[in-house]
C-alpha positions, -999 to 999 in steps of 0.1 A, spaced: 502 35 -28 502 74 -23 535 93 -21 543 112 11 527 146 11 564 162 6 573 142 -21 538 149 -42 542 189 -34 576 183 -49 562 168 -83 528 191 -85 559 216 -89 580 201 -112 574 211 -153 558 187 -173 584 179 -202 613 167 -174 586 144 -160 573 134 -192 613 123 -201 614 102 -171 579 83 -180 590 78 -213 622 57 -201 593 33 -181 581 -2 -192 541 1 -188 538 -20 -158 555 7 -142 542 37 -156 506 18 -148 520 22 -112 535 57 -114 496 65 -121 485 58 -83 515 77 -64 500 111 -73 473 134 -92 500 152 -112 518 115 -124 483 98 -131 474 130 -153 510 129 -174 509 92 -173 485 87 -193 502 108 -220 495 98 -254 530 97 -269 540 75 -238 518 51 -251 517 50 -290 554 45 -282 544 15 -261 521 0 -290 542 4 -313 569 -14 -292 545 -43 -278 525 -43 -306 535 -28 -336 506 -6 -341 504 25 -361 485 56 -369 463 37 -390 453 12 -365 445 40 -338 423 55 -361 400 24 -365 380 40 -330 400 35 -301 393 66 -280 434 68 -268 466 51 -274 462 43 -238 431 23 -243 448 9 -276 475 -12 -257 447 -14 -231 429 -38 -260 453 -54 -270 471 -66 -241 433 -83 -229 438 -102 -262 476 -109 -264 490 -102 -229 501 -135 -224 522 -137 -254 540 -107 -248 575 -120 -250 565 -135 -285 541 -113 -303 563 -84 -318 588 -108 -328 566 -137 -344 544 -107 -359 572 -92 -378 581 -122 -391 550 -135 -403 546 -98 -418 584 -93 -433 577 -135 -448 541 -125 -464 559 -91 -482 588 -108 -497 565 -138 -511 540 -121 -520 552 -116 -559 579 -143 -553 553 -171 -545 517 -161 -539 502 -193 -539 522 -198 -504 506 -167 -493 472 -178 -504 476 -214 -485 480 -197 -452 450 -200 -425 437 -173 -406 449 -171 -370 437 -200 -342 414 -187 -317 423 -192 -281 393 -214 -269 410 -239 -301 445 -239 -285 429 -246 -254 411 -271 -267 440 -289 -285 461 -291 -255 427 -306 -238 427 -331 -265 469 -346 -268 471 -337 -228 499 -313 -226 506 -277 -229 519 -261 -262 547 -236 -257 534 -201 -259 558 -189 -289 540 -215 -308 504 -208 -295 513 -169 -302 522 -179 -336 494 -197 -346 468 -171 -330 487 -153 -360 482 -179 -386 470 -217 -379 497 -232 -403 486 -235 -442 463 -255 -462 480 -290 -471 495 -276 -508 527 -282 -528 544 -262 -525 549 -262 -488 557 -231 -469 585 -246 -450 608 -253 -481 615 -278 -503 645 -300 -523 641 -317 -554 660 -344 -569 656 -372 -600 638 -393 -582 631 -375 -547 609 -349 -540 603 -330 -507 576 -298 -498 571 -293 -463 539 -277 -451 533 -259 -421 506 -277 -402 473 -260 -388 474 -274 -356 445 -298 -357 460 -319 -380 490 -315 -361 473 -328 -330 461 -358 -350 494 -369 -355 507 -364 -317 531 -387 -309 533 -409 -280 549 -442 -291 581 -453 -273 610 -433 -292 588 -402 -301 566 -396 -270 553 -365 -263 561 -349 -296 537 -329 -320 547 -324 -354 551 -292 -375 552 -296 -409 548 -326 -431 556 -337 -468 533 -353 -492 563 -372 -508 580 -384 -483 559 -388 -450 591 -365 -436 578 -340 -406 597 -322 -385 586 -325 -346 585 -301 -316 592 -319 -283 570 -308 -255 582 -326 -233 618 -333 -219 617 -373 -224 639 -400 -242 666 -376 -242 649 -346 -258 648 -311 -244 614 -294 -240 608 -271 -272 637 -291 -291 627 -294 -330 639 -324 -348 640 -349 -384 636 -383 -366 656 -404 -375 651 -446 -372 680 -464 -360 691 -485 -390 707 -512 -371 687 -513 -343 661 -541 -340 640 -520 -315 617 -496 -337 620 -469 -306 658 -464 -311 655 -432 -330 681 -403 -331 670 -370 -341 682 -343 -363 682 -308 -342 664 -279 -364 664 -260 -337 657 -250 -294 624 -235 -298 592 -222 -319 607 -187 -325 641 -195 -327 635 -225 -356 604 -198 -376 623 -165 -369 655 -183 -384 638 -200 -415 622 -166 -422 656 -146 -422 672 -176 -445 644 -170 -467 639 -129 -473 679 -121 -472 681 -146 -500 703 -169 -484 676 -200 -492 667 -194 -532 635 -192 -548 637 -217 -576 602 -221 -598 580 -206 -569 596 -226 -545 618 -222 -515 651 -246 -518 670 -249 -482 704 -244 -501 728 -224 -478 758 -206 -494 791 -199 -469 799 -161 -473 823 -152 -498 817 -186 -516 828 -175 -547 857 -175 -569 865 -156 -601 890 -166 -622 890 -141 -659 854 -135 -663 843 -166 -649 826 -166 -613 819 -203 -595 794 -201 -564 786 -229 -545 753 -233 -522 743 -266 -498 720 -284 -485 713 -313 -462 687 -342 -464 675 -357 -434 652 -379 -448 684 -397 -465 707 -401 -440 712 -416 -407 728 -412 -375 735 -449 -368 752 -463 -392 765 -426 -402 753 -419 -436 750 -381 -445 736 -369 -475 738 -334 -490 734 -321 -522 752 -289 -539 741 -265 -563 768 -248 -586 763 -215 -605 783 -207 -630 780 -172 -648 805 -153 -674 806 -116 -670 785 -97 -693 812 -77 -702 832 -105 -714 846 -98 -747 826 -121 -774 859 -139 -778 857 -154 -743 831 -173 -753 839 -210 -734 832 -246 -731 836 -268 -700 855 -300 -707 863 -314 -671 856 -312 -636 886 -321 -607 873 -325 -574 896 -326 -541 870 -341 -514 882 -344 -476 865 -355 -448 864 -348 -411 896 -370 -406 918 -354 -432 912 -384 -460 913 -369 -492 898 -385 -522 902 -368 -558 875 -372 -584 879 -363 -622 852 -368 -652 841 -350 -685 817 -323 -685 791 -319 -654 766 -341 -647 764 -351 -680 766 -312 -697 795 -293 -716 778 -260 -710 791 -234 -730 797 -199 -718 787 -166 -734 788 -129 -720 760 -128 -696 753 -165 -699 744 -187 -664 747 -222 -661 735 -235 -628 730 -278 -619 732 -297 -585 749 -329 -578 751 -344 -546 776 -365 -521 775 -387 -488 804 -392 -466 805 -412 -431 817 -382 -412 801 -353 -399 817 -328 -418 832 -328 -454 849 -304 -477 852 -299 -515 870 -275 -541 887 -281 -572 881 -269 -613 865 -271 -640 885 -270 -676 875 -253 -703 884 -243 -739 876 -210 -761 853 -216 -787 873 -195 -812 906 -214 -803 904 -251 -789 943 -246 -785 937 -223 -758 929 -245 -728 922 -233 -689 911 -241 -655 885 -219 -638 885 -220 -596 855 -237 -576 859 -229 -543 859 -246 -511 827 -253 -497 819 -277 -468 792 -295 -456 784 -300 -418 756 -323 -405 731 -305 -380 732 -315 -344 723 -347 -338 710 -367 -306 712 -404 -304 685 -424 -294 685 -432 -257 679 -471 -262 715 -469 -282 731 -448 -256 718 -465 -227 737 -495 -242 713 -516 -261 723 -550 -268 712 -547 -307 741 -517 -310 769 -519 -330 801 -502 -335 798 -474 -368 831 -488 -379 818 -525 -384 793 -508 -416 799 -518 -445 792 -483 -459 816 -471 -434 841 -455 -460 810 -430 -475 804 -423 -512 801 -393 -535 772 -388 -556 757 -424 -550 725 -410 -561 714 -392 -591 710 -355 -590 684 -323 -599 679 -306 -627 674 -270 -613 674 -244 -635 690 -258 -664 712 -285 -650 711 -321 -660 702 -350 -646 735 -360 -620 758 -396 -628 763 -416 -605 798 -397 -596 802 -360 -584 
């Protein structure tokens, strides 16, 4: 609508730069509508700085992608806004993680890279939810308008975990394979999965609908209720609320380092800060991880696996050159029961140390409660005086299980229930199951 004649004689003589100030504080909705109150703000409106600093917001475009032929900046976001304007909430942050993932594996791990698909086009999406009968929440269409998933490799994109006998790569599925394996059993309905594992059959599923006691966008392990005799009691392992919030946070875990790359692989270990001890010129750092795919929510069985680095300073004096004798563990659980473990070596090893030397291996640990504890020592011994025996800190690390939902058959009081207390594997165990050898550790004994 056109100003009053007094206010438009008031801006036809106001200076430019002032104006311009104002404009640039607008979102372009409104600076789209300051364009029809007067000649003077439809002229400065379209102002090209206003709107390179638009694209660049909306859609992180630069210099370089201006000078592919678009006539202004203007017309620019004009373009791209026709092709992405409905994903504008999603776009700049789903686009600079794709970008800041494909950068950092680039060296680290190209055949990732190479696996991933080109983008989905919109007709497809469109298409798909045609073909399972619901919508698909926009973060995830924007995403895959970016990149439909990857080709079915190992390894997976979405990280993996290796032990002895149990391997898991999860891939990030294009989404017609996904919509192949829409769900809509009792116990999973309505869910679409999101990545899936060779090995194991393990997927993790995006809820799109608020059902069986599930909120919409919820991503989840499923998780078969082991005492239940009614196959739709599952309770689910909570990876996150939503598209961007489970990809954005996976992609920070993975380029600030806090998931390792191990052999051109990402391994979901997660290291507490300032998990780290140094006693001389010995450092202990411990890092976790949880496996969905061996544990259960009913009767409660949690299983995690560790991985322990230990390094000597390189400026170690030669004659700090060390072996590891022992290990002392102090274990306590969500209750305050404590258990204490001792045993030779570790998993089977007497590493010995030399300045600059690293010795890393993994074990693993369940326990009946949700959360869990461990620290303790190792022992070790000089090599150039066996007399001269000493204890070197690991520090306390825990281990929490994700959220968890129970299935709504349980909760709703299902006659096949039972108490977690009547298990017989009610008490827990540590290290149960043999470990992973991960760069350089040996195979794990059947104690921690």
């Amino acid at each position: 609508m056109a100003a009053p004649m007094e206010l438009r004689l008031v801006l036809d003589q106001l200076p430019a730069d002032p104006l311009l100030l104002v404009l640039s504080f607008l979102d372009f909705r409104d600076l789209i509508h300051c364009s029809f109150v007067s000649r003077r703000l439809n002229q400065l409106s379209g102002h090209n700085p206003l709107w390179k600093s638009l694209c660049s917001r909306y859609w992180l475009l630069t210099d370089a992608d201006r000078a592919a032929g678009a006539p202004s900046w203007r017309a620019l976001f004009r373009q791209h806004y026709l092709d992405w304007g409905r994903y504008l909430r999603h776009y700049a942050v789903l686009k600079t993680s794709w970008e800041t993932l494909k950068t950092f594996l680039s060296q680290r791990c190209p055949r990732m890279i190479a696996s991933l698909k080109d983008g989905a086009k919109e007709e497809e999406l469109d298409s798909i939810e045609t073909q399972i009968g619901f919508k698909l929440p926009e973060d995830y269409r924007c995403s895959y308008r970016l990149h439909n998933g990857q080709k079915l490799v190992v390894p997976g994109l979405m990280g993996s975990m290796a032990l002895s006998n149990h391997y898991r790569s999860e891939d990030l599925l294009d989404v017609e394979t996904a919509a192949g394996g829409f769900q809509q059993r009792k116990g999973m309905r309505q869910c679409l999965p999101l990545t899936f594992c060779f090995h194991t059959g393990l997927s993790q599923y995006l809820a799109l609908e608020a059902t069986e006691g599930r909120n919409l966008s919820d991503i989840f392990y499923h998780c078969p209720d082991q005492l239940a005799q009614d196959p739709s009691a599952i309770d689910m392992f909570i990876t996150g609320t939503s598209f961007s919030d489970w990809f954005t946070t996976y992609v920070n875990n993975v380029v600030t380092g806090e998931y390792p790359i191990i052999r051109d692989q990402i391994f979901r270990y997660v290291r507490e800060q300032q998990c780290v001890a140094t006693t001389g010129d010995l450092s202990v750092a411990v890092s976790t991880a949880f496996l969905p795919e061996l544990s259960s929510v009913h009767p409660p069985h949690f299983f995690f696996t560790y991985r322990i680095r230990i390094e000597m300073s390189s400026s170690a004096p030669p004659e700090a050159a060390c072996q590891l004798d022992s290990r002392y563990w102090k274990i306590t659980n969500a209750n305050g029961e404590e258990e204490e473990v001792r045993g030779p070596g570790v998993v089977g090893e007497y590493p010995v140390m030399m300045p600059g030397k690293v010795h890393e291996y993994a074990s693993c640990t369940t326990f009946s409660t949700t959360s869990e504890h461990m620290e303790g020592h190792y022992t070790f011994h000089r090599l150039a005086n066996k007399e001269e025996v000493f204890n070197v800190l690991i520090p306390r690390f825990h281990m929490v299980c994700p959220p968890f939902r129970k299935s709504v058959v349980r909760s709703q009081g299902s006659t096949n229930d039972r108490s977690w207390l009547n298990d017989d594997d009610s008490d827990g165990g540590h290290g149960d199951f043999r470990g992973v050898n991960l760069g350089g550790g040996a195979q794990c004994p059947r104690h921690v």
